[in-house]
N, C-alpha and C positions, 0 to 999 in steps of 0.2 A: 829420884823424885823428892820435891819438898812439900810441905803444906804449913797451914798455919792452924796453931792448934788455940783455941780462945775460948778461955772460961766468960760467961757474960754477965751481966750485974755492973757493973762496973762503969759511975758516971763520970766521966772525962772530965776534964780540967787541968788547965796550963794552958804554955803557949806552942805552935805548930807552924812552922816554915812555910810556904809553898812559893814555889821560884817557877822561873820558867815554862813557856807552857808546850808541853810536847806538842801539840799539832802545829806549832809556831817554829817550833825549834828546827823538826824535820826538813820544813821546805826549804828555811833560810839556810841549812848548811847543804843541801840543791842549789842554792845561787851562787853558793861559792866558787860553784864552774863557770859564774858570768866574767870571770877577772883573774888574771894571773896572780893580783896580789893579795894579800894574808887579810883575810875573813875573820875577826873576834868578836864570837857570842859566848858572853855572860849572862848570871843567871839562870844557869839553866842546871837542872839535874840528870847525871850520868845515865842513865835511864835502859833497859837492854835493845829498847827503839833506836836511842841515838847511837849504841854500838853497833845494830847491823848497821843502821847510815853511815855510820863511820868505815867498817869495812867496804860496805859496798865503794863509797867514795874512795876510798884507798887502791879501789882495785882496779879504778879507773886512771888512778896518777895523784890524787888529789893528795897533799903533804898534811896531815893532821896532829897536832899534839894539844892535851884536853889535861884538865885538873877537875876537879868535884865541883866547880860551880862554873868553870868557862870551858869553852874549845875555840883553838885557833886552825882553820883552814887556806891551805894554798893550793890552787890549780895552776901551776905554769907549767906544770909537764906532762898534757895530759895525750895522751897516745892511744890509750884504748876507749872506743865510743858504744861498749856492749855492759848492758848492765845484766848480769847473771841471775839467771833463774834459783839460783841457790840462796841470793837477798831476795831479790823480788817477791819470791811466793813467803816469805817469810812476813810481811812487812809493806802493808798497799804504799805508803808514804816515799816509800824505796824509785816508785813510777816517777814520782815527779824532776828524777834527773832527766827524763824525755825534754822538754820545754828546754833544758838552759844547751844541752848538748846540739840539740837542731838550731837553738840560738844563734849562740855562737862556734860551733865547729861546723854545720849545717850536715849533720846526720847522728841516726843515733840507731843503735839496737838494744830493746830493754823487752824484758821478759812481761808476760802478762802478768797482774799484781794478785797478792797473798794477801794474809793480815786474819783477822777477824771472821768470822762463819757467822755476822752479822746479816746474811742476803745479799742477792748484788747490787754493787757500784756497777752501773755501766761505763765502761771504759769508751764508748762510741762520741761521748761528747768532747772527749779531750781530742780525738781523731781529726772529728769533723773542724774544729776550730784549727787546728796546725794545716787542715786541709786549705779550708779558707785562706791561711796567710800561704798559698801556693807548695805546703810541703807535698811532696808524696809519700802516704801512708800505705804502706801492706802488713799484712800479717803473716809469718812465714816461720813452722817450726814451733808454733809458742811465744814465737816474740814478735812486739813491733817494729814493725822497720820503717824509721821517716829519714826522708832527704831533701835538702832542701836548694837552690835559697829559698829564705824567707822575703814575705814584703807587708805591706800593714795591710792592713785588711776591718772592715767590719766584721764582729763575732757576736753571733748572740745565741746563746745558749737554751735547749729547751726548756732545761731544767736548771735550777740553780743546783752548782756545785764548788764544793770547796776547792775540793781536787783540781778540778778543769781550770778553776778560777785562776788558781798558783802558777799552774802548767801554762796557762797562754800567758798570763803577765811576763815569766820568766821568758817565755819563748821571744817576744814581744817585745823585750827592752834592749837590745843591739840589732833588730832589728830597720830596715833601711823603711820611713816613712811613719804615719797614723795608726794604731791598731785602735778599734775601739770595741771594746767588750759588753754587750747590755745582757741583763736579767746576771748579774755578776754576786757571787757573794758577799755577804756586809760583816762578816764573823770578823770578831779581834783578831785574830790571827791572819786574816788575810791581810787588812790592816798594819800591822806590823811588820809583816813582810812587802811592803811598800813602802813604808818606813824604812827598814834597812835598805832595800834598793834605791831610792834617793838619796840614801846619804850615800851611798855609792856613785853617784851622779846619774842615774837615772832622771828620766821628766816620767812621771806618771801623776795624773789627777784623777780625782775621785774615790779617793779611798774611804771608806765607812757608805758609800751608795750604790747602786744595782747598774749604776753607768759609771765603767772605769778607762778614761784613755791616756793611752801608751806612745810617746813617740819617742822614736828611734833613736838611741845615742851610738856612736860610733865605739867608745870603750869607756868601761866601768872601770870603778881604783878599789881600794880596798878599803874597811873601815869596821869602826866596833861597834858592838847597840848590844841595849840589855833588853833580852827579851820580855815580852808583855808577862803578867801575872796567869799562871794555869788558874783556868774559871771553871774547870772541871773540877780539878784536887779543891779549889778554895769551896763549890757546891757539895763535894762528897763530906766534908769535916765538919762545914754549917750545918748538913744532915744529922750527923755524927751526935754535935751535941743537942738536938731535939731530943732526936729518940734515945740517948743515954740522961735526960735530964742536968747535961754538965753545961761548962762554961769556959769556952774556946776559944783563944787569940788566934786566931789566920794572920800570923807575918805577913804581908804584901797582899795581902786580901784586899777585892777590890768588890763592893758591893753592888757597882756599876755596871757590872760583867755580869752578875748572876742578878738580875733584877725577877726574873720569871720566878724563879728559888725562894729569892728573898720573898718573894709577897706569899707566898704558898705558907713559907718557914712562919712571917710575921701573923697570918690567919691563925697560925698554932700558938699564938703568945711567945712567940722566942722574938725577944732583942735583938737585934742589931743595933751595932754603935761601931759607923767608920773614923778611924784617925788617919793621920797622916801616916803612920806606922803598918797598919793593916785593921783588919774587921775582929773586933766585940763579935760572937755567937750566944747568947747565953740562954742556955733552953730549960735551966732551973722549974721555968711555971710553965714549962710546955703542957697544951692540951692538942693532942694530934685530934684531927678533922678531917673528914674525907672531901674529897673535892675532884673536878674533872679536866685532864689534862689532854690535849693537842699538841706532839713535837711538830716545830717546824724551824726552816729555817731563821739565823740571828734577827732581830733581835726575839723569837720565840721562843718558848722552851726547848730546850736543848736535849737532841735524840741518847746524847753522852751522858745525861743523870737520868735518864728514866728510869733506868737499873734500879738505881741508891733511891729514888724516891719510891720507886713500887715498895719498895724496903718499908719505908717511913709509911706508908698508906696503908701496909699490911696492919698496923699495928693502929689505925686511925679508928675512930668510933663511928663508923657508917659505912658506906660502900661507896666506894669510888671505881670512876674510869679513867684509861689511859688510851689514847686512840696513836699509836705509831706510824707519822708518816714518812719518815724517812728511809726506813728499810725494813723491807717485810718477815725478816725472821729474827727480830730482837726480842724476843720473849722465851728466852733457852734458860733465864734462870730461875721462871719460874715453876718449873715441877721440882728446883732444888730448893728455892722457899717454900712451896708445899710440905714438903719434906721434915721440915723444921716446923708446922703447923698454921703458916698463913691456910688464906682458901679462897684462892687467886685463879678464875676461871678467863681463858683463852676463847677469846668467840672469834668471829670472821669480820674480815674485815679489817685483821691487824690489831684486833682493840682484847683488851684485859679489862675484867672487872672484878673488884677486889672488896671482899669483905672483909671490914676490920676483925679481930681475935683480939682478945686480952695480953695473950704471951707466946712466945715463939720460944722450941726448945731444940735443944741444944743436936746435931747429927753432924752424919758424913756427908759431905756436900762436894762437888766437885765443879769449878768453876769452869765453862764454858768460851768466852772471853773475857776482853779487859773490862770492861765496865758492870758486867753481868757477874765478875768476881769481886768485885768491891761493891754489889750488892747482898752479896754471903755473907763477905765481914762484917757489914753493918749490920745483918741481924743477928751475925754470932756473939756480937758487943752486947745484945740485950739480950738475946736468948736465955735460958737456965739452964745450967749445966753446961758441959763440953760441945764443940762443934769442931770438927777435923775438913778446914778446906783443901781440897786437892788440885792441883794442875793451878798451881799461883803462878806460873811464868808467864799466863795472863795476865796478871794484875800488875806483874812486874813489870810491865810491860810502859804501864803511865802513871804507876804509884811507888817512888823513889823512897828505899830502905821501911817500907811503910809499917814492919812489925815494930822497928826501933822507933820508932816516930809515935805511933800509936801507944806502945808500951810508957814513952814519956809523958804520956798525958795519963795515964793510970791503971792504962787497960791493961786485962789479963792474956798477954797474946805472944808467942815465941814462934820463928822459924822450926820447924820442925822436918829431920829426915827419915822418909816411907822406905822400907825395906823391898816394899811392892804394889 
């Protein structure tokens, strides 16, 4: 077991990468089974997400070979159509090889999805939509079973999802006729992954609106795209330098992406200044402020920095709320900010209200999942004293080498190994 052991004090300053954005990454190397030919995504970091996806896609026939900032994919020999429970429950993002396999092989067997002890994703909306385009879905054993053909179909969603959204588009692009998807996700990443599928030769329209339609290409080619800016890592470092009072370049920062972030950050007097290069942070005169936050789907605050901002509010001069609507059990990392001396109460209804404190000190923390572990870090950064985070193969999860990274801007922070 590892952890991250971080002395706090320490105000950041320099410059900070962020490349590719894992929830962008994942589905797009899932379409790489739309096409026999070689699939390159750049930009992107090696990340332990994109290696189950890489295994799992390997296990299926898929030809992969990757370096630190690209991976190349090929599906021409793909033979097996069962995506194993051994990725799956590891890894929800592992699901959306359903979509491209019912696609184009017209059947598929995938394990029901893992990932996060964030509450549930209902998996019944991605069902219903493959249903619609005529597949037949069972469940048998733990996994899903869809067979197809496929044919276009009207799809509308009860709920908006990311997930579902990926899943029918992919499903939906060599399929024979019109799909059209309504109440669709707007998130950048779904976005971009309509993007690489066009440049694939896909016909899809509507991308960045809640009505997306799909018509039918008979076969996809192969082609490269750099994936979109992660606007989670670039919201977690904008955080970063408030509450350490530093002054932070985000490489490929796009302030466009975290507009919710930005205006919360700019209330506190922190800077921003976008170039062409990436985003100015500079929280030198930060005055933190408490204020009341609603997640909701793009373009609203984003359910992925709730974590990192509860972080920033714990530390704010008032009391604020957070009402979570995206999933009802994302508040697991507050009894470990507790812990460290926030005083962050959990009411009904999903919602957190949080009274600012002076100082947060330094414990043993144990991160729960990915985003909820890169809310620990960002109070061990300010904290006093020592904080020992545990179970970081969460954070490892969407925060690429992030001790060394963090370390180069000035912080006090080393990979550390637990004997128990």
């Amino acid at each position: 077991m590892y952890a991250f052991k971080i002395t706090g004090g320490t105000s950041l300053k320099g410059m900070i990468e962020v490349k590719g954005a894992k929830n962008a990454v994942l589905p797009m190397m899932a379409a790489a089974l739309l096409t026999d030919e070689p699939v390159t995504l750049t930009n992107i970091s090696y990340l332990s997400d994109v290696k189950i996806q890489s295994q799992l896609l390997e296990s299926l026939g898929v030809k992969i070979t990757h370096n630190e900032d690209s991976i190349t994919l090929q599906a021409d020999t793909i033979t097996n159509f069962r995506a194993d429970y051994e990725f799956v429950s590891k890894m929800r993002a592992s699901f959306w090889v359903l979509g491209p396999l019912v696609g184009r092989f017209g059947e598929a067997a995938v394990s029901l999805p893992g990932g996060c002890a964030i509450g549930a994703r209902p998996s019944d909306i991605y069902f219903a939509a493959l249903e619609s385009m005529g597949a037949m879905v069972d469940i048998e054993n733990g996994y899903v079973i869809a067979k197809g053909p496929l044919h276009g179909a009207d799809v509308s969603f009860r709920r908006i999802s990311v997930g579902a959204t990926h899943n029918t588009i992919m499903a939906a692009v060599l399929t024979p006729g019109v799909t059209t998807i309504y109440n669709a996700a707007r998130e950048p990443e779904v976005v971009d992954l309509i993007n690489l599928l066009n440049k694939m030769g896909a016909k899809i329209e509507g991308a960045g609106t809640n009505k997306i339609t799909v018509t039918g290409v008979e076969k996809l080619h192969g082609a490269t795209h750099s994936v979109v800016t992660d606007r989670i890592e670039t919201a977690s470092f904008a955080i970063a330098a408030a509450l350490t009072k530093g002054n932070i370049f985000i490489k490929g920062g796009r302030q466009d992406l975290i507009e919710p972030i930005a205006n919360i950050l700019q209330m506190c007097d922190v800077n921003l200044t976008q170039t062409s290069e990436g985003l100015w942070v500079d929280g030198q005169n930060a005055v933190l402020r408490p204020t009341t936050i609603t997640t909701s789907e793009y373009p609203g605050f984003p359910t992925d920095v709730q974590s990192p901002m509860t972080t920033l509010l714990a530390l704010a001069d008032g009391t604020s709320y957070i009402e979570e609507r995206i999933y009802e059990n994302r508040f697991m990392h507050v009894p470990e900010l507790n812990r460290m001396g926030s005083r962050i109460l959990v009411l009904p209804n999903d919602t957190i209200r949080i009274h600012g404190v002076n100082k947060l000190s330094g414990a043993t923390v144990m991160s729960s999942d990915l985003r909820g572990g890169m809310a620990l870090v960002l109070a061990a950064l300010v904290a006093k004293g020592e904080t020992i985070v545990k179970r970081i193969y969460h954070i490892e999860r969407g925060y690429y080498k992030l001790e060394e990274r963090l370390a180069a801007l000035g912080a006090k922070i080393e990979r550390v190994h637990l004997e128990n």
